[in-house]
C-alpha positions in Angstrom: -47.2 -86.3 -30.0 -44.3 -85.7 -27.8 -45.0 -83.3 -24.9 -42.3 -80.7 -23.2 -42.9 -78.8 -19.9 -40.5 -76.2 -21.4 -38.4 -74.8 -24.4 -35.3 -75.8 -22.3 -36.3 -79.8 -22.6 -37.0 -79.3 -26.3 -33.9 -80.2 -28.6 -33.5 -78.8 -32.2 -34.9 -80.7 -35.2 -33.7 -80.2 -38.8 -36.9 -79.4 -40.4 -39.3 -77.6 -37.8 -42.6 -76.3 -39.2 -44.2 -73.8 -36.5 -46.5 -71.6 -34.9 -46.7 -69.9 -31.6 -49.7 -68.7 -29.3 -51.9 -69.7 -26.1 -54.3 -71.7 -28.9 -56.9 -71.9 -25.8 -59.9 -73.9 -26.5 -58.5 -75.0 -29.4 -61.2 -73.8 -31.6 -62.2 -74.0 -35.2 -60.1 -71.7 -35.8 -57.4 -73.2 -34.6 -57.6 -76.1 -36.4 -57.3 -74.4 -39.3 -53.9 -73.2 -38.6 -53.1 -76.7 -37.2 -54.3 -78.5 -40.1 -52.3 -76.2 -42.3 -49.1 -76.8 -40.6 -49.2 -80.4 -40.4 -50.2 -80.4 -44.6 -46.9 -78.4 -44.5 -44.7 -80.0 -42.6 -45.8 -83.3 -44.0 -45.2 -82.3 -47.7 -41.9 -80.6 -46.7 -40.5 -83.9 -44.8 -40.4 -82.2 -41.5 -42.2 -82.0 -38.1 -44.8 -79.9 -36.9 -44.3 -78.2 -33.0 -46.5 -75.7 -31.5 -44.9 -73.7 -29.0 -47.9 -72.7 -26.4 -47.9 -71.2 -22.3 -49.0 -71.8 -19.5 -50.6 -69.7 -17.4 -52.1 -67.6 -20.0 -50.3 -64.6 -20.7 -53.2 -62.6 -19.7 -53.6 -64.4 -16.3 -49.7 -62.8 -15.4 -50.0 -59.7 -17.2 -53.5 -58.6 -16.1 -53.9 -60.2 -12.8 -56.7 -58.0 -11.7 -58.9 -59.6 -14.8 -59.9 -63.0 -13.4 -59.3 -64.7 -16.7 -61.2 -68.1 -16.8 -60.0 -70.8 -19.1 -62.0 -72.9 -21.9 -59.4 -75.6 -21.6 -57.7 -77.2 -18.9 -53.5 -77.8 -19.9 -54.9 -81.7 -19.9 -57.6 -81.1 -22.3 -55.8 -79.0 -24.2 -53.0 -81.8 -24.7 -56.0 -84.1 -25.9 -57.7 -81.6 -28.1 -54.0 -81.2 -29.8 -52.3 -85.1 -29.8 -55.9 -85.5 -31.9 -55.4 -82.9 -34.5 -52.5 -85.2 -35.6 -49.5 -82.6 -34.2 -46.0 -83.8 -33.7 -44.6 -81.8 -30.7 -46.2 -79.5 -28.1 -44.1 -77.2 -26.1 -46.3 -75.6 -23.3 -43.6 -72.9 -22.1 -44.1 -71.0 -18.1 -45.6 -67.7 -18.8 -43.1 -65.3 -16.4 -43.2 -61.6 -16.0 -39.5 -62.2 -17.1 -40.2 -64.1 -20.1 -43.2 -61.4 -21.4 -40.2 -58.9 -21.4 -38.6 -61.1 -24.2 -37.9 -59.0 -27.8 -39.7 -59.7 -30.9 -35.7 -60.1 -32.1 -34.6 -62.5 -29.6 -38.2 -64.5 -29.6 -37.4 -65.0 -33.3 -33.2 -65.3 -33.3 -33.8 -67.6 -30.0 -36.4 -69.3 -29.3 -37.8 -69.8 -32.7 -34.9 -70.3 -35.2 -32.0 -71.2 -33.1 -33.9 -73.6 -30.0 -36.9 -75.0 -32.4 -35.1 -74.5 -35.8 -38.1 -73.2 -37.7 -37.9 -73.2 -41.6 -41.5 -72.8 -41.8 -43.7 -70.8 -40.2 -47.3 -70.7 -40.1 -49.6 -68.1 -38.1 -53.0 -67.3 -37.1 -54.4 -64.0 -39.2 -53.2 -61.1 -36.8 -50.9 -62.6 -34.8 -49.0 -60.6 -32.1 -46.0 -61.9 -30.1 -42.9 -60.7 -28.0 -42.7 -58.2 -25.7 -45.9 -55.6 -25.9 -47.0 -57.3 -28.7 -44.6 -55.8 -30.9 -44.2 -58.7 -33.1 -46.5 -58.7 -36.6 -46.8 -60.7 -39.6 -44.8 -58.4 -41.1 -42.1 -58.5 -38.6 -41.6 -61.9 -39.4 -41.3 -61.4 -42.9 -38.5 -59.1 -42.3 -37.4 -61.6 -40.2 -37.2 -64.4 -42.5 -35.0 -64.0 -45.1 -32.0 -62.9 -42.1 -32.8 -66.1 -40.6 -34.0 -68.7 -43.2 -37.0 -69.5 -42.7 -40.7 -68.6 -44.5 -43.8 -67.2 -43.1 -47.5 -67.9 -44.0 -50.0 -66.1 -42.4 -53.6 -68.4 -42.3 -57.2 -65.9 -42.6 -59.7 -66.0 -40.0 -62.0 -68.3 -40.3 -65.7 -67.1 -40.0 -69.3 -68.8 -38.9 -72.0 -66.7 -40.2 -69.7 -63.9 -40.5 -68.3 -64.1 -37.4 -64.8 -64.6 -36.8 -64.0 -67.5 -34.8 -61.8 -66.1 -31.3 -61.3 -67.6 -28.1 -62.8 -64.6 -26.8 -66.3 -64.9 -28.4 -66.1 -68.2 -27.7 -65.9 -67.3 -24.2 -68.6 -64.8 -24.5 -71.2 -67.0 -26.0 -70.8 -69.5 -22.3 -70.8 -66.3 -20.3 -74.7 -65.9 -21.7 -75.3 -69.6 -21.8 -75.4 -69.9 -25.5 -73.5 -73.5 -25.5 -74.9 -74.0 -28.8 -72.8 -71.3 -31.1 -70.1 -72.1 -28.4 -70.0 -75.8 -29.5 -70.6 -74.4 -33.4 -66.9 -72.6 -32.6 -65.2 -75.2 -31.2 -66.2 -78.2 -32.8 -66.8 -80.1 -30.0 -69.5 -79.3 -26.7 -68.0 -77.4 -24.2 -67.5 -79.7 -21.5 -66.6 -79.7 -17.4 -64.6 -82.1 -15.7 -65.1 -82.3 -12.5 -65.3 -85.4 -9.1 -69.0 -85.8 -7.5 -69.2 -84.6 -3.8 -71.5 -85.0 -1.3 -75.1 -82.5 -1.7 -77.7 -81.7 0.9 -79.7 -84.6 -1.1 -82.6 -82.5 -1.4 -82.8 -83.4 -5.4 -83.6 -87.4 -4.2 -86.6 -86.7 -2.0 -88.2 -85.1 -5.2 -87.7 -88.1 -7.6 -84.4 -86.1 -9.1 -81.0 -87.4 -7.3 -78.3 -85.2 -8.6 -74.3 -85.5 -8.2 -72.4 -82.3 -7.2 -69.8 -81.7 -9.3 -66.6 -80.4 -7.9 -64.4 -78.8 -10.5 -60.7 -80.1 -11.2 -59.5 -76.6 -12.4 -61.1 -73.7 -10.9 -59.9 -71.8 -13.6 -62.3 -73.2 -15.8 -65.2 -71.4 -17.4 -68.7 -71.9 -16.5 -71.4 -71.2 -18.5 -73.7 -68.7 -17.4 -76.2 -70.2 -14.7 -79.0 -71.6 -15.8 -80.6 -75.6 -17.2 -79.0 -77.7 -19.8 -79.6 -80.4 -21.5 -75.9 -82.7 -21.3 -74.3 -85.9 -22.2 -72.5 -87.2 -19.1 -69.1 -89.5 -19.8 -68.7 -92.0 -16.8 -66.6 -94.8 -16.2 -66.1 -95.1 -20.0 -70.0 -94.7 -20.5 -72.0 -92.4 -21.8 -75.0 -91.2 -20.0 -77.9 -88.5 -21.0 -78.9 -86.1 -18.4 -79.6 -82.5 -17.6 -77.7 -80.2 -15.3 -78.3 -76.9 -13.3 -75.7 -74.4 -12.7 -76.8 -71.8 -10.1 -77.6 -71.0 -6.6 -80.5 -73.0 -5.7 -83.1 -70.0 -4.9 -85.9 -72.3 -4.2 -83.8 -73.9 -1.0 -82.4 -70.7 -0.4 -78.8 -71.8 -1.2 -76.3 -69.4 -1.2 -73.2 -71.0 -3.1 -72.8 -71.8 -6.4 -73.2 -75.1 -7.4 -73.2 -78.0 -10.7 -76.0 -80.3 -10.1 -76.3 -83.0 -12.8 -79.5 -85.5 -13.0 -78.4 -88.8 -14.7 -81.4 -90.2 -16.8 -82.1 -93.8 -15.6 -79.4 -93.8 -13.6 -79.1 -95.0 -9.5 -75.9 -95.8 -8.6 -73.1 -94.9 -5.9 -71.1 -92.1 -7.8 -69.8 -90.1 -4.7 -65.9 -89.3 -5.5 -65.7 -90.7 -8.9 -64.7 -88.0 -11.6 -67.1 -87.7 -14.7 -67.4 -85.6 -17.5 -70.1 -83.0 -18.7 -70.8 -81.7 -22.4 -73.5 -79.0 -22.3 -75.3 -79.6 -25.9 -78.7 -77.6 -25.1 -79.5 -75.0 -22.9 -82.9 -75.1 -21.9 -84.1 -71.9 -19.5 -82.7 -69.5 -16.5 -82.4 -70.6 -13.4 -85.4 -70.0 -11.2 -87.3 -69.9 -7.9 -90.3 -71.8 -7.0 -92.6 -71.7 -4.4 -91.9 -75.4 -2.7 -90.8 -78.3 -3.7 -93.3 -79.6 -5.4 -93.3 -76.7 -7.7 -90.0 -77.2 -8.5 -90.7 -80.8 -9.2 -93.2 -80.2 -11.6 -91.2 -77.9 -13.4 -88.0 -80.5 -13.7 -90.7 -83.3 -14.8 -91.1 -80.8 -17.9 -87.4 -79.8 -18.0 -86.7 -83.8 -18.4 -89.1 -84.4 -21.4 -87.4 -81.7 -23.0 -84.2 -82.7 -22.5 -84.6 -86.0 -23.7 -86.4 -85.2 -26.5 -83.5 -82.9 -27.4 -80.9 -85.5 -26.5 -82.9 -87.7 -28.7 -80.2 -87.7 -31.7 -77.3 -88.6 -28.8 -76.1 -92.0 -29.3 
């Protein structure tokens, strides 16, 4: 997959089979679209490009909404160069740009820089300045500027249409689980370990502090999960709290993560969290010792839930 910082770097192609949005999280829903336009551009001899942004629109638009992100622009490369795509244009998001027409987004950028002939699109996609830009804009569209539009249904779990926006919605409760059932994947935090007060080891349960990479990443709501922690190129089984620490009377919001049999020097290495199970609220004990107890049980649990984790 070949990867451009703008439209400006990108350079025609005969044959361009498209589709256009912010594609965050890169859902099940998504990959429908994706896999569609890849089948099409395959059986019509071209090459598929998705033209994306970054920031989200919404982050420069509404900048009073603070907008947290289920992908980083790094994982979202990933999550895309593995649904088989051929290019990927992640386009700056400008006031300047949102003022753009739905005529000279299409004329412009989409038939005359990209050279679209096909054009494939989530159900109920909006584009162009306000929004103004429909599926059936485009069909207008399309026979003044050769090319075709297909417009792909939502797809649905449990009746539920897939969005980025419920996906979002289910972490903001803690519900990882129908999160991950969206996506396809777990819902995962990168992040490097930093220095802790090291309270966790004088109870039997050392944990790392993880430091985000992206503060504009989402976090699940707070609360104790059961995870699979990537390491060094291992894979590791653990649980994590996110939360405040009420017990110690911390203050500051914080990622704890307890590796199962597990004692080595992590401090300022980077490691990866997928949240699989999310066990209970986060809560305050007496003392220490009642906290204790209560991770003792909140470690059986998770590895008896972690037990089908390879």
């Amino acid at each position: 997959m070949k990867v451009y910082s703008s439209i400006e770097e990108f350079e025609t192609i005969p044959f361009a089979v498209a589709t256009t949005g912010t594609f965050d999280g890169v859902h099940l829903g998504h990959k429908t679209i994706l896999n569609r336009l890849i089948e099409v551009a395959k059986k019509s001899g071209g090459e598929s490009v998705l033209l994306t942004f970054n920031p989200h629109p919404r982050q420069v638009l509404q900048p009073d909404v603070d907008l947290k992100m289920l992908n980083t622009i790094e994982e979202k490369i990933e999550l895309l160069e593995k649904a088989g795509l051929d290019h990927l244009i992640i386009h700056p998001f400008t006031k300047e740009f949102s003022r753009t027409t739905t005529l000279e987004y299409v004329r412009n950028i989409l038939v005359q820089k990209i050279g679209v002939k096909r054009l494939v699109i989530g159900y109920d996609h909006h584009f162009g300045r306000n929004r103004e830009g429909s599926f059936d804009r485009l069909k207008e569209f399309g026979p003044l500027y050769g090319f075709e539009v297909e417009e792909i249904p939502a797809m649905d779990i449990d009746a539920v249409a897939i969005s980025s926006t419920k996906v979002r919605k289910a972490l903001e409760v803690g519900d990882v689980e129908r999160a991950h059932e969206f996506l396809g994947y777990p819902y995962s935090l990168v992040g490097w370990v930093s220095k802790g007060d090291q309270l966790g080891r004088t109870i039997g349960f050392p944990t790392a502090n993880l430091e985000l990479s992206n503060s504009s990443k989402l976090l699940p709501a707070m609360g104790v999960f059961a995870v699979r922690i990537e390491l060094n190129g291992k894979s590791y089984k653990g649980m994590c709290n996110i939360g405040l620490r009420p017990t110690v009377e911390g203050s500051s919001h914080r990622i704890e993560v307890h590796i199962f049999d597990f004692n080595q020097d992590i401090y300022g290495q980077s490691l990866r969290i997928d949240f699989l199970h999310r066990m209970r609220s986060e809560q305050k004990f007496g003392n220490l010792n009642e906290l204790k107890n209560q991770l003792l049980i909140d470690s059986k649990e998770a590895r008896n839930l972690l037990l089908s984790i390879e």
